[in-house]
C-alpha positions in Angstrom: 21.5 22.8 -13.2 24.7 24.9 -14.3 23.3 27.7 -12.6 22.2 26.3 -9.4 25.6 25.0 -8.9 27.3 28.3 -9.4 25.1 30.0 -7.2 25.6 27.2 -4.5 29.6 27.8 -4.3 29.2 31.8 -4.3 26.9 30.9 -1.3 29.0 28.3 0.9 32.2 30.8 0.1 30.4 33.5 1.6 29.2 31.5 4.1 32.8 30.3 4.8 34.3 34.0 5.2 31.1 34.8 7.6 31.8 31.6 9.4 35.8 32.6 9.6 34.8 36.2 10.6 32.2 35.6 13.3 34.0 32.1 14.8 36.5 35.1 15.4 35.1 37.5 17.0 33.0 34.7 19.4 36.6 33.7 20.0 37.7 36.9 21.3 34.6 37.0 23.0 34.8 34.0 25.0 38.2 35.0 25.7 37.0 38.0 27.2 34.3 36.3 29.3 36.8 33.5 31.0 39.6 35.8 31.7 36.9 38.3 33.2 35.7 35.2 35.3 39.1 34.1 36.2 39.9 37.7 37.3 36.8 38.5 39.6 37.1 36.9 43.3 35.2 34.1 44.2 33.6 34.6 47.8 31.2 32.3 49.3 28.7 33.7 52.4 28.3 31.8 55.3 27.8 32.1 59.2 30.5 31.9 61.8 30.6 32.0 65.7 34.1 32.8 66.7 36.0 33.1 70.3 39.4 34.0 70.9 40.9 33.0 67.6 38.7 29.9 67.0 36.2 30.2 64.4 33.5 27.6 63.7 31.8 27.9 60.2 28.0 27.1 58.9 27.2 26.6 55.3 31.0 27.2 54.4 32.3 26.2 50.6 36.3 26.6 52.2 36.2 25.2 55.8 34.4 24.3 58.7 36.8 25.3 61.7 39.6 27.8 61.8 42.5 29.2 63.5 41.8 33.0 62.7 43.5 36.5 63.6 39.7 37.8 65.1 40.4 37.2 68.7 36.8 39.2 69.6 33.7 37.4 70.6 31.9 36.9 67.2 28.1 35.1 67.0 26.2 33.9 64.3 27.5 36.6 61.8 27.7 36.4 58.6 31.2 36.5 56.7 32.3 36.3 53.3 34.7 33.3 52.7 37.7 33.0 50.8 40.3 30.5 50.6 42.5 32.4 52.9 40.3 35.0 54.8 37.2 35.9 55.4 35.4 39.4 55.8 32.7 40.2 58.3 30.1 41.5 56.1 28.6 43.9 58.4 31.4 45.6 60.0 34.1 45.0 56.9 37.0 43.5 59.2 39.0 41.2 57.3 40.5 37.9 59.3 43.3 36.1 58.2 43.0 32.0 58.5 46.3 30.1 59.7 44.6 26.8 59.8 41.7 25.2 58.9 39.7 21.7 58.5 
């Protein structure tokens, strides 16, 4: 019985100092993974038909109609949404929002 018990605290000990050493390192890997996450940009895809500066939005995460710098004659494209712009995926143009619902 003296034996098993001395071979049971050499095993949780060592299991303690694996447990410190790996709760460590997934610590500085979860760090790694939020402040990857937090650093990427977000962009949603969706379809807009705009005309002279007034954009209307389908399947839209940020907004459904907007006040936009794109004054061209834009159907059924699809943009890349962002909380304030949006890109035109096909040609690249980026448009600035000034107000949205």
């Amino acid at each position: 019985m003296w034996k098993f018990e001395r071979n049971y605290d050499q095993i949780t000990s060592q299991l303690r100092v694996s447990f410190v050493v790996e709760s460590w390192f997934m610590k500085k890997i979860l760090g790694i993974v939020v402040l990857s996450l937090l650093w990427c940009n977000t962009s949603n895809s969706a379809k807009v038909n705009c005309s002279g500066g007034e954009c209307e939005f389908t399947y839209s995460v940020h907004y459904v109609w907007a006040n936009t710098s794109c004054y061209e004659t834009i159907f059924n494209e699809e943009v890349e949404t962002n909380v304030s712009n949006f890109t035109i995926v096909n040609t690249g143009q980026q448009c600035q929002v000034f107000e949205s619902k």
